[in-house]
C-alpha positions in Angstrom: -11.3 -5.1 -10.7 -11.4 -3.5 -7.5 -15.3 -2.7 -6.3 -14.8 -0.7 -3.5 -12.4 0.3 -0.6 -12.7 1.2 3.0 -9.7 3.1 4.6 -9.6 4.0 8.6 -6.5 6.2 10.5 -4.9 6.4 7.5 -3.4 9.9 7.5 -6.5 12.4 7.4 -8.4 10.1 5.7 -11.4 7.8 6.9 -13.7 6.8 3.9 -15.5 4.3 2.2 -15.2 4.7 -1.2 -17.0 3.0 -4.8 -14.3 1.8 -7.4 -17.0 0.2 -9.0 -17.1 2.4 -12.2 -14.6 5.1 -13.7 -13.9 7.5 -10.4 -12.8 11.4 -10.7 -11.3 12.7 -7.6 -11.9 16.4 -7.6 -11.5 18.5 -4.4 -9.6 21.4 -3.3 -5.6 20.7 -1.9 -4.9 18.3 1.3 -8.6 17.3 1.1 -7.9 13.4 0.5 -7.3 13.1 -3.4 -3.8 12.0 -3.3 -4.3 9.7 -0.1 -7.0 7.5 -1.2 -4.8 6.4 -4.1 -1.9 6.2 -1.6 -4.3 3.5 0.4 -5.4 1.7 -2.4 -1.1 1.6 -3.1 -0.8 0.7 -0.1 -2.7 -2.0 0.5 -1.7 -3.9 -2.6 2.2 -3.5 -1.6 0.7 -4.8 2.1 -0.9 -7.4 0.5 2.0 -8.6 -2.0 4.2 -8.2 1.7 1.8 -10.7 3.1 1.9 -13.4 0.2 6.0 -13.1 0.2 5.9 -14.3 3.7 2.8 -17.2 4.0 2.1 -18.1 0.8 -0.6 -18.4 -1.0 -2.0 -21.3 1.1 -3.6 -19.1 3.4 -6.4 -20.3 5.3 -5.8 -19.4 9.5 -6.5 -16.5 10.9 -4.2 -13.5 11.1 -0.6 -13.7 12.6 0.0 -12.0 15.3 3.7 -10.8 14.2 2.6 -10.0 10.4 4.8 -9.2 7.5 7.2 -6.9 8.1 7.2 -3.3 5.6 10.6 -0.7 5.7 10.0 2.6 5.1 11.9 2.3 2.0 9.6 -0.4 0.1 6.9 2.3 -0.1 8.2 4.0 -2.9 5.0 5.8 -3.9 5.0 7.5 -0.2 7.9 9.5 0.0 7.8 9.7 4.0 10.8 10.6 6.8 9.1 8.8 9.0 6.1 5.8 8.9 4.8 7.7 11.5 3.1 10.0 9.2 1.1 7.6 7.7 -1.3 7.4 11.1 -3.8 10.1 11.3 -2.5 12.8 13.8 0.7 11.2 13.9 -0.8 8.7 16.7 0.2 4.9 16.6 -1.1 4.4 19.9 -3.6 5.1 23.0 -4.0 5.2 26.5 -6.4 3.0 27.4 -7.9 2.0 31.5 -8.4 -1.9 32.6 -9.6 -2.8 35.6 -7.8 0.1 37.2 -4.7 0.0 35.2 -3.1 2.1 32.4 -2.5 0.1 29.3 -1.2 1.3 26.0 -2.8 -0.2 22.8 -1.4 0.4 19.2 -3.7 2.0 16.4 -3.5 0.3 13.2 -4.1 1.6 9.9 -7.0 -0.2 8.0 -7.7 -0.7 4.4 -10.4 -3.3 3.3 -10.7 -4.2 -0.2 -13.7 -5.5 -2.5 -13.1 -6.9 -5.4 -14.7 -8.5 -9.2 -12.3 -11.4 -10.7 -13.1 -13.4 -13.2 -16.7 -13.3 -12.2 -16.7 -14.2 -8.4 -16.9 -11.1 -5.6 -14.5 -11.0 -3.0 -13.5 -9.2 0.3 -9.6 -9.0 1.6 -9.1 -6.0 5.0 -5.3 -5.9 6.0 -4.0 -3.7 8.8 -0.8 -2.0 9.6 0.9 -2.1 13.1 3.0 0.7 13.8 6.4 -1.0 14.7 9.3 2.1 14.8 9.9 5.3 12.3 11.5 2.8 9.7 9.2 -0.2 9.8 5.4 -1.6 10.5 3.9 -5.0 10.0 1.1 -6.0 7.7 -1.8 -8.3 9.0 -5.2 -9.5 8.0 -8.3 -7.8 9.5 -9.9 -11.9 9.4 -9.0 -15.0 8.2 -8.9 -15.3 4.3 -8.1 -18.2 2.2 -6.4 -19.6 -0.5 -9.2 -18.6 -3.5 -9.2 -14.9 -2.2 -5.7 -14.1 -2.2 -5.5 -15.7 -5.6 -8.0 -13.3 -7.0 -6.7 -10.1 -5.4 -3.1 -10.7 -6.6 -4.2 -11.1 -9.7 -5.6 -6.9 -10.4 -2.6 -4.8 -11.0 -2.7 -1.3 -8.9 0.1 1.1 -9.9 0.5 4.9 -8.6 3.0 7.0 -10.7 3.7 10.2 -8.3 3.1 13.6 -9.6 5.7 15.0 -11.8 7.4 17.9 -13.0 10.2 19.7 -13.9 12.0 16.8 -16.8 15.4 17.1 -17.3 17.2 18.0 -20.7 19.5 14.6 -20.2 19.5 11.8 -17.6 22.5 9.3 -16.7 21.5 5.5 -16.4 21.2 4.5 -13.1 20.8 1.2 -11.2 17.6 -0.4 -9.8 18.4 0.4 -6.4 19.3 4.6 -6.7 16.5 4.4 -9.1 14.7 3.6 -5.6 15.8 5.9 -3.7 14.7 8.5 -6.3 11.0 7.2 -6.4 11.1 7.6 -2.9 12.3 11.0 -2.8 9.4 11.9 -5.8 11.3 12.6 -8.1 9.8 10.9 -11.1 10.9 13.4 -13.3 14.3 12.9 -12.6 14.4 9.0 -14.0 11.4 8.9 -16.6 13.9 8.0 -19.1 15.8 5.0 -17.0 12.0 4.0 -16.2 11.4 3.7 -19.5 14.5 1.8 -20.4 13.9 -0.8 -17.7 10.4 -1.3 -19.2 11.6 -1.5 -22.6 14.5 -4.2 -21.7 13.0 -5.9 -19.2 10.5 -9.0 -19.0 8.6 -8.5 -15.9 6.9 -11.7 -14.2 4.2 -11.2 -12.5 1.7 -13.9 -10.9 3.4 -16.1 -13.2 2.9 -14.5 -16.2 5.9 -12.5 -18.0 4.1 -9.4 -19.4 
């Protein structure tokens, strides 16, 4: 299970928050609810990005050039631009040197604790800010093989807000399905949801569930 989570620039949200026990979010609109479950989203789709690219023999420190994310693999975010996942729209700064202007990118960063199968761990990723369509996806430190083994194992899923279901639905394929999660509309393909989940064997770590 996931213990805890820490999230920094990440749209209007900078907490540290306990996921040790059952956790209510109550709070008036644009006041975080929705975002902290878009972190936590995030970070596992980060995280999954990550193992698709090195493996799960992990055990230097970060990359510099990361995994790369498109816009379009964040289904649960339905965004024009990444750009609006940074906290007053600002990837980068100005920063002075010895005289000299330099600009320095802001990353996103979500850290993660975690209780598998009775040993703690700790896994921080952070997002670069590459253009409007794509960032990449880094560790915060090194990590190793036995950690990213344990935090691919927990399952997160975030099913958008819906509304508005349709008397009758044509079938559609995987990747307009997409498309539609990424516009949020849910509502419009609960049924072909459904149908893929009913037909389909889905592997995950392994394991067909």
């Amino acid at each position: 299970m996931l213990t805890k989570i820490a999230i920094k620039n990440f749209k209007r949200l900078e907490a540290e928050l306990d996921l040790s026990s059952v956790v209510v979010f109550v709070g008036p609109n644009n006041s975080g609810k929705t975002s902290a479950l878009q972190a936590i989203s995030l970070w596992e789709l980060g995280l999954r990005k990550w193992y698709e690219l090195k493996g799960i023999k992990i055990s230097k420190a970060k990359k510099r050039t990361g995994a790369v994310i498109n816009r379009k693999d964040i289904y649960n975010i339905p965004l024009p631009s990444l750009k609006q996942l940074w906290r007053d729209l600002q990837v980068r700064k100005l920063t002075r040197k010895d005289g000299k202007q330099e600009t320095k990118n802001i990353t996103i960063e979500i850290s993660v604790n975690g209780y598998t199968e009775g040993k703690e761990w700790y896994l921080g990723l952070e997002f670069d800010f590459a253009n409007p369509e794509s960032c990449y996806v880094r560790p915060l430190d090194s990590i190793n093989e036995e950690t990213v083994t344990f935090a691919m194992k927990e399952q997160v899923i975030l099913l958008p807000p819906m509304s508005g279901l349709s008397a009758e639905e044509y079938k559609l394929e995987p990747g307009t399905i997409n498309v539609f999660i990424g516009q949020g509309k849910t509502a419009d393909i609960l049924r072909n949801l459904c149908w893929y989940v009913y037909n389909n064997k889905i592997e995950r770590n392994g394991k067909k569930l």
